[in-house]
C-alpha positions as CSV (number, residue, x, y, z in Angstrom):
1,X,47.3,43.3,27.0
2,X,44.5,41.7,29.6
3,X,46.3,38.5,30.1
4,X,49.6,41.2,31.3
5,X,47.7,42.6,33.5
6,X,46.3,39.5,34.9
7,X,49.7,38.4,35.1
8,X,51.1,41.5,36.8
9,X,48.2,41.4,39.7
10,X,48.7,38.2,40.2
11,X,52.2,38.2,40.7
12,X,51.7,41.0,43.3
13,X,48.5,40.0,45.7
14,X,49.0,42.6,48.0
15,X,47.5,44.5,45.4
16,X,44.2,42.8,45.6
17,X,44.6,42.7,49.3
18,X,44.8,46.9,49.7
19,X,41.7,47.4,46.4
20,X,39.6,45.7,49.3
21,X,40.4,46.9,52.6
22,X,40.0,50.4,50.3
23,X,36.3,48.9,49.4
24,X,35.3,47.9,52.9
25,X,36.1,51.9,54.6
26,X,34.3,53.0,51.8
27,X,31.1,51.1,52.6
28,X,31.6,51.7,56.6
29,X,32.1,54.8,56.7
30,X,29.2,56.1,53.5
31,X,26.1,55.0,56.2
32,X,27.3,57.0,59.2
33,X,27.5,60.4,57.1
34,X,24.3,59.6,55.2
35,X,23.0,59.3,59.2
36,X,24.6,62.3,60.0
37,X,23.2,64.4,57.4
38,X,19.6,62.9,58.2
39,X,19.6,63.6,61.7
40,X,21.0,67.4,60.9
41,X,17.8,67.8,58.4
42,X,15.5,66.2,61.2
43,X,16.7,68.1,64.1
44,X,13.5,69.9,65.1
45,X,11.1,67.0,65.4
46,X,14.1,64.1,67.1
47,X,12.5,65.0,70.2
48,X,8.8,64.6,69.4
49,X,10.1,61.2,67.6
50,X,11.4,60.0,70.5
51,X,8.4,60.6,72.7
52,X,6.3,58.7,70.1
53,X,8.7,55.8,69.9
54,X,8.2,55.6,73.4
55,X,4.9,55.3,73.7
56,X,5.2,53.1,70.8
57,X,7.3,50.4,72.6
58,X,5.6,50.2,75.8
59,X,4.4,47.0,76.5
60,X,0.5,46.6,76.2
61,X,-2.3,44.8,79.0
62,X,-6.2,44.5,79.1
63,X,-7.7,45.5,82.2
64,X,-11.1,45.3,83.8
65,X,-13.0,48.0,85.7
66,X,-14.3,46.6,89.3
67,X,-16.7,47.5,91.6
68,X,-16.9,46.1,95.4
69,X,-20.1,44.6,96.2
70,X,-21.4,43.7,99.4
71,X,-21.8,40.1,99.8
72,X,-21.7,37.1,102.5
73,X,-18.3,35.4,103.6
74,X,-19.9,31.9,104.8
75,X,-18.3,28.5,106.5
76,X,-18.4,25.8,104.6
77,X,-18.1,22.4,106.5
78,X,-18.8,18.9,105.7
79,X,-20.7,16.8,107.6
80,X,-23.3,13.3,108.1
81,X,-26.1,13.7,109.0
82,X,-27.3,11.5,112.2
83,X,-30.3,11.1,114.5
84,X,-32.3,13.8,116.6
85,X,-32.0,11.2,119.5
86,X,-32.3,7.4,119.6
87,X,-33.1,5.0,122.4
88,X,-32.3,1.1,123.0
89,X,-36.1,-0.4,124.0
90,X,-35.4,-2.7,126.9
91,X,-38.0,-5.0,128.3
92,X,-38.8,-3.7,131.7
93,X,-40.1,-7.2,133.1
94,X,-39.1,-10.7,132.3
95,X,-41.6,-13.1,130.3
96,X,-42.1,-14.3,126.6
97,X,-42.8,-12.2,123.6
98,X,-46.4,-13.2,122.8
99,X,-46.8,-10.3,120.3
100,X,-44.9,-8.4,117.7
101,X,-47.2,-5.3,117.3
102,X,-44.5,-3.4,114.9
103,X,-41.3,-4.4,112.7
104,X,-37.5,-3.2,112.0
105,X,-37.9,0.0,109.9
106,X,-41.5,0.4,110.9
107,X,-42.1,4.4,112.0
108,X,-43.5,4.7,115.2
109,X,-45.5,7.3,117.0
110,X,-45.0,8.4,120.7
111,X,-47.2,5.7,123.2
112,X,-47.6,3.2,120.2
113,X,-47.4,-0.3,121.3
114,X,-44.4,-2.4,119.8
115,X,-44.3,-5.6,121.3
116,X,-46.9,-7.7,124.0
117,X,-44.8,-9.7,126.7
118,X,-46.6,-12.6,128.4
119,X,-48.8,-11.3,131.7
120,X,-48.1,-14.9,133.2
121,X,-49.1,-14.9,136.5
122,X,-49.1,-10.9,137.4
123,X,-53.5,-10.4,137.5
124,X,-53.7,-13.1,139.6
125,X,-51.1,-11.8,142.4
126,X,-52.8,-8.0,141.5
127,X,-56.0,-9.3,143.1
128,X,-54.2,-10.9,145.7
129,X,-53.0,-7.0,146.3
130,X,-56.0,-5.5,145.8
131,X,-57.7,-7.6,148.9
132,X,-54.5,-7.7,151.0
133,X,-54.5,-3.8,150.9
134,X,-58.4,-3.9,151.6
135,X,-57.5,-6.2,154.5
136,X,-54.6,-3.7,155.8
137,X,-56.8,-0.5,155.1
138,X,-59.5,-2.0,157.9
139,X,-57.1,-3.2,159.7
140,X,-55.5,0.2,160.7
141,X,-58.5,1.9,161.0
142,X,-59.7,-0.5,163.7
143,X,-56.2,-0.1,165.7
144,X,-56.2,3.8,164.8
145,X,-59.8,4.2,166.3
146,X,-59.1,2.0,169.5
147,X,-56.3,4.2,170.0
148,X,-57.9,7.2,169.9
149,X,-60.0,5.6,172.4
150,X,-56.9,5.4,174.4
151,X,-57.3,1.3,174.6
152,X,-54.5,0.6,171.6
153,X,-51.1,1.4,172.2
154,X,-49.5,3.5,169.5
155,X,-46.4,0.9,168.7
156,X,-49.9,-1.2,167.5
157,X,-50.5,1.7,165.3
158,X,-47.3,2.4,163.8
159,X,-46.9,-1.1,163.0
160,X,-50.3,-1.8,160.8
161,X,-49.6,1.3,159.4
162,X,-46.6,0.0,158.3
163,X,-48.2,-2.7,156.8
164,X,-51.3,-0.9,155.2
165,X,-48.2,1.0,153.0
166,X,-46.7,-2.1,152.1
167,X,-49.8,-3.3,150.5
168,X,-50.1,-0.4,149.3
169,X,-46.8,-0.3,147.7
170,X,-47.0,-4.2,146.5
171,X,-50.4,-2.9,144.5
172,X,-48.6,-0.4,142.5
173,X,-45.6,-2.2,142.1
174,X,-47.9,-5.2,140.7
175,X,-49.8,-2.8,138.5
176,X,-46.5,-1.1,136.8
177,X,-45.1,-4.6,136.2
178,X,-48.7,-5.4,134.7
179,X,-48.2,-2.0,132.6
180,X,-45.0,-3.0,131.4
181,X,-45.7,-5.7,130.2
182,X,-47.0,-4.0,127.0
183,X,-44.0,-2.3,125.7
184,X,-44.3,1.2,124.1
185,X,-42.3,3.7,122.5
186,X,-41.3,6.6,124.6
187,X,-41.2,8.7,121.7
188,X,-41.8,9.5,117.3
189,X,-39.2,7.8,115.3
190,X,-38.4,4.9,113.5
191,X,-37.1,1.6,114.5
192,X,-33.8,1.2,113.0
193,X,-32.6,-2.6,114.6
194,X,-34.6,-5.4,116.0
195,X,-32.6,-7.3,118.9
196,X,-35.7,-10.0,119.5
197,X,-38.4,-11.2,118.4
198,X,-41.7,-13.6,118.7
199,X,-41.1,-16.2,121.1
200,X,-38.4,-15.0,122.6
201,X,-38.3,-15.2,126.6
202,X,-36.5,-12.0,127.9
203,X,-35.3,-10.9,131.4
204,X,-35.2,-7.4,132.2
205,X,-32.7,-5.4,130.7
206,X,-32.7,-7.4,127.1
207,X,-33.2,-5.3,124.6
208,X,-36.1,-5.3,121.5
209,X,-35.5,-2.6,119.5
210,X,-33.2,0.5,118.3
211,X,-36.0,3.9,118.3
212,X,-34.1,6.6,116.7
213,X,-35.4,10.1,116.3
214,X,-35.2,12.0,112.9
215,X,-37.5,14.1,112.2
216,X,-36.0,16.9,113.0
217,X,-32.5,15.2,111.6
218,X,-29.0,16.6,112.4
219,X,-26.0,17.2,110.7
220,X,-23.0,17.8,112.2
221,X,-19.9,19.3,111.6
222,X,-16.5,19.9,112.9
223,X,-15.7,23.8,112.8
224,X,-12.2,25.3,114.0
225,X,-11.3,28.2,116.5
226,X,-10.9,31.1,114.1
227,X,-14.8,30.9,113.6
228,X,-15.9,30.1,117.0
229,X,-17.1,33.8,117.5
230,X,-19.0,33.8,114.7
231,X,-21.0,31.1,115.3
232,X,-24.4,31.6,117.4
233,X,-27.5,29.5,118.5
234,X,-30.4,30.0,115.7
235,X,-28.6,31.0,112.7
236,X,-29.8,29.5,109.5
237,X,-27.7,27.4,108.0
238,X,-28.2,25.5,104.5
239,X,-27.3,22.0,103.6
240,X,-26.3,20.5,100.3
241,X,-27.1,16.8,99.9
242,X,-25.6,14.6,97.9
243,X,-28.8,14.7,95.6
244,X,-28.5,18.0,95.1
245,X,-31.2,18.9,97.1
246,X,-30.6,22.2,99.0
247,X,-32.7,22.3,103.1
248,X,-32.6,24.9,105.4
249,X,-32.2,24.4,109.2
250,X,-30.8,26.1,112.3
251,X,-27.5,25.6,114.4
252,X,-28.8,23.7,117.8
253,X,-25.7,22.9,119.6
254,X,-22.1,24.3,119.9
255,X,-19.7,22.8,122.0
256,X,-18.1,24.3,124.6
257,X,-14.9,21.9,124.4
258,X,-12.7,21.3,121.1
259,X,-12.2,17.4,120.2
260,X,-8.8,16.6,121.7
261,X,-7.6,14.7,118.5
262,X,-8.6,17.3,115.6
263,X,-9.4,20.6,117.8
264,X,-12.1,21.2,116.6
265,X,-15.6,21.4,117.9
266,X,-18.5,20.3,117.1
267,X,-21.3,21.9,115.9
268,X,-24.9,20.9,115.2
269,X,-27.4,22.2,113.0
270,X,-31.6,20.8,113.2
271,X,-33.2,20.6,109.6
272,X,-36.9,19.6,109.2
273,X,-37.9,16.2,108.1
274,X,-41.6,15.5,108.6
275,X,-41.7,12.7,106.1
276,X,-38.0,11.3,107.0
277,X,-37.0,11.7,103.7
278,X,-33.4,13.1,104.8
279,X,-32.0,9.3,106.0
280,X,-28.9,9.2,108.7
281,X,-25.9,8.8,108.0
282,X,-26.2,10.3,104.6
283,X,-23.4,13.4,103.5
284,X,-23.8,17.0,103.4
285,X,-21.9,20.4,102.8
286,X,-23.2,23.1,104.8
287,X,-22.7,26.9,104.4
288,X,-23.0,28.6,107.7
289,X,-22.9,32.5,107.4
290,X,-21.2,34.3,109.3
291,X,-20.5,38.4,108.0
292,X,-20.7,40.3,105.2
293,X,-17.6,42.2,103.5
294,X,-17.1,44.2,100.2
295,X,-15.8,42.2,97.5
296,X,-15.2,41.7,93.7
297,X,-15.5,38.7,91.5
298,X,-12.9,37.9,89.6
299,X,-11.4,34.9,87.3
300,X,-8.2,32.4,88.5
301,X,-6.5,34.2,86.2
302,X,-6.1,37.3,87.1
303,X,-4.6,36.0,90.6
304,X,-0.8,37.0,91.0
305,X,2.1,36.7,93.3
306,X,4.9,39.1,94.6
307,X,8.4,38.4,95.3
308,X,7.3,37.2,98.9
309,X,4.7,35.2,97.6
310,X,2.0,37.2,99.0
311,X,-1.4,36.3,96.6
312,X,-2.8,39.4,95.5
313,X,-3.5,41.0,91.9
314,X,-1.7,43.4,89.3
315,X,-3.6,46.8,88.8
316,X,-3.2,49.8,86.7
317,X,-2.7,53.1,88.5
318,X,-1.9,56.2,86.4
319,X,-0.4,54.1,83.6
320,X,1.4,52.3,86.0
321,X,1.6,48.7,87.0
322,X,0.8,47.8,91.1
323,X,0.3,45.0,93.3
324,X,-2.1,44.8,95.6
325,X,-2.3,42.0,98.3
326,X,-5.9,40.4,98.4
327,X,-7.9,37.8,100.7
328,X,-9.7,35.2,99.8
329,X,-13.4,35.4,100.6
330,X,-15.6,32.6,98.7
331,X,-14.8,30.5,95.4
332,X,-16.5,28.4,93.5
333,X,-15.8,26.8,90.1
334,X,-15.8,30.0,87.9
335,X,-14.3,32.2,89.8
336,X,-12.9,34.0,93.3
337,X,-14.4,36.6,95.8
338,X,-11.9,38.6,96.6
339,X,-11.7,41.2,99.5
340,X,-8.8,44.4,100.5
341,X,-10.0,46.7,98.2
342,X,-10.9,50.6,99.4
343,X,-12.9,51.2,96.2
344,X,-12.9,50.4,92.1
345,X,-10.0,49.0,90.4
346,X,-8.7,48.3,87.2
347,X,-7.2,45.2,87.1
348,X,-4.9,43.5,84.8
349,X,-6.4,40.5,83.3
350,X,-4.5,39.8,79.9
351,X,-0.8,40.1,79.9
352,X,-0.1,40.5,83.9
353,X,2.5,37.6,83.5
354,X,4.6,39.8,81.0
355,X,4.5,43.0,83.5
356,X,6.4,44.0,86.8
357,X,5.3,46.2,89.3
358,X,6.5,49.4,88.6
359,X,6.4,49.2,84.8
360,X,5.0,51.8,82.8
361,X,2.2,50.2,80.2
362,X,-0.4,51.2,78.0
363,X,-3.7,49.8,79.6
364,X,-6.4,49.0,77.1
365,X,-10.0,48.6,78.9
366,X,-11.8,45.6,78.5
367,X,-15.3,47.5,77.2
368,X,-13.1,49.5,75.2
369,X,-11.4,46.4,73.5
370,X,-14.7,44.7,73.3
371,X,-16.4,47.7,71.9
372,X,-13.5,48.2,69.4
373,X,-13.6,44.8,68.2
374,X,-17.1,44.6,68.0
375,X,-17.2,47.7,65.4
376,X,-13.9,46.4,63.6
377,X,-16.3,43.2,62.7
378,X,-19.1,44.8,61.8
379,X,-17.2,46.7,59.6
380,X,-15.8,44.0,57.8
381,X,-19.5,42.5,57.2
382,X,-20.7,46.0,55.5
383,X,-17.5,45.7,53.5
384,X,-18.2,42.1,52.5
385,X,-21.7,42.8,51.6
386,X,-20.9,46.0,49.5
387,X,-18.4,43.6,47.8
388,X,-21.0,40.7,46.8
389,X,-23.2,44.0,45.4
């Protein structure tokens, strides 16, 4: 009896063919009433439902609550650091070196002798001057009192008055030249290069040493025209060195004319160095102040970009997400001063990549989270010690 009806199916497929198509309505068609019959028991509360689901889906941030604080925008510029003033010492007669009284790198006060040049023959020709000038001196008064006498003509006169001044003049000259021939330093510093030395027989004009100035030293800078204005004479400015070592100083020279290859100009700031510890030549970064603007502090992170690539940030403003263009005040390795604000802001700092301006999102404060969090663990500590009770 089976094996016939096997037989008779098989002969006629179409059979098996309708039994499914019959199996597959069935199964479509029994989920959407079950639905419909659901949603007709639910009725009263699909609204509500929806509301929640809503809320539900919307997409989730952390924000932080800022507040501006006043604070300083400064320049920063880079700079070397150079010398006060410096001088090339040039021997002011001609004769041999007969003594070395200081050395290269030897500091040096104001008057000091550095080097002794030979005398040679200059006190002999100054007593020479010394008795022609006696000579000339009675000599003129002799003329100038026959000529009041009215017995000397005055072309006598004017001429031995002539020469009385010329001895006069070869005297001093001769007495300089003596002077000069012990060569000083005009004024404090240290002598960075030595051109000559014992022995050496020098005409006037060679030089002897390199004096340069450093105490105070100066480091200068090259600062553009947007902070021209802001730059006065006498503002303290502080200096980084290399070392580490911070100095404070004051801006000493601005100039008047930008560098016709970088247009910029140059500005110059004096720092202390009594004991010449601060060497020239040596690097700095300086921070010149220059106003003071309400800013917040903020991570890297929490920088953003609109479709014009403005920079700015994400906030939260009644549940909804805005952009708000910034400018960049100060940064440093942590973080970025940021300025444009009118008061406190909330803004997104985890999950501002995910968001668009103009989306709706459920802001979670940072405190909040933290606070949350901070509970959630310590109630997981009284469980596990309740536990091992």
């Amino acid at each position: 009896m089976f094996s016939r009806i096997i037989t008779f199916i098989t002969l006629r497929p179409y059979l098996i063919a309708l039994a499914i198509v019959l199996i597959l309505l069935v199964w479509m068609l029994l989920p959407a009433y079950t639905k419909t019959e659901d949603s007709e028991d639910h009725a009263p509360i699909s609204n509500q439902a929806t509301v929640d689901e809503q809320e539900k889906n919307l997409p989730k941030v952390q924000t932080t609550h800022f507040k501006t604080k006043k604070i300083t925008k400064f320049l920063t510029l880079y700079g070397k650091s150079e010398a006060n003033s410096g001088a090339i010492i040039r021997a002011e007669v001609a004769g041999k070196i007969i003594r070395m009284n200081s050395r290269k790198g030897d500091y040096v006060d104001r008057n000091k002798s550095i080097v002794n040049i030979e005398q040679s023959e200059l006190p002999a020709k100054l007593k020479q001057a010394k008795a022609s000038l006696i000579e000339r001196e009675l000599t003129y008064k002799a003329v100038k009192s026959l000529n009041d006498k009215g017995l000397q003509g005055r072309v006598r006169l004017a001429e031995e008055n002539s020469l009385f001044l010329s001895a006069q003049t070869d005297l001093a000259q001769l007495q300089l030249s003596l002077k000069r021939t012990n060569v000083v330093a005009p004024f404090n510093g240290i002598l960075q290069q030595q051109f000559s030395d014992l022995g050496d027989y020098l005409q006037v004009g060679d030089p002897i040493f390199r004096l340069e100035n450093v105490d105070p030293i100066v480091i200068r800078g090259d600062a553009t025209e947007h902070h021209m204005n802001d730059l006065k004479l006498g503002k303290t400015v502080t200096a980084t060195l290399l070392s580490g070592e911070i100095i404070e100083g004051e801006i000493s020279f601005i100039a008047a004319m930008a560098d016709s290859n970088s247009s910029t100009f140059r500005v110059e700031i004096e720092f202390p160095n009594p004991e010449q510890k601060i060497l020239s030549g040596i690097s700095a970064k300086l921070a010149i102040p220059l106003y003071q603007v309400e800013a917040i502090y903020v991570s890297p992170s929490a920088l953003a970009l609109d479709e014009q690539g403005n920079l700015g940030v994400k906030l939260v403003q009644d549940g909804v997400v805005r952009f708000q263009g910034i400018t960049l005040v100060e940064t440093d390795n942590d973080g970025v001063w940021l300025s444009g604000f009118k008061g406190d802001v909330d803004i997104i700092t985890l999950g501002q990549g995910f968001v668009k301006v103009g989306d709706q999102v459920d802001a979670v404060d940072q405190a909040e989270f933290e606070t949350n969090k901070s509970e959630s663990k310590s109630s997981l500590e009284n469980t596990s010690i309740s536990s091992q009770e």
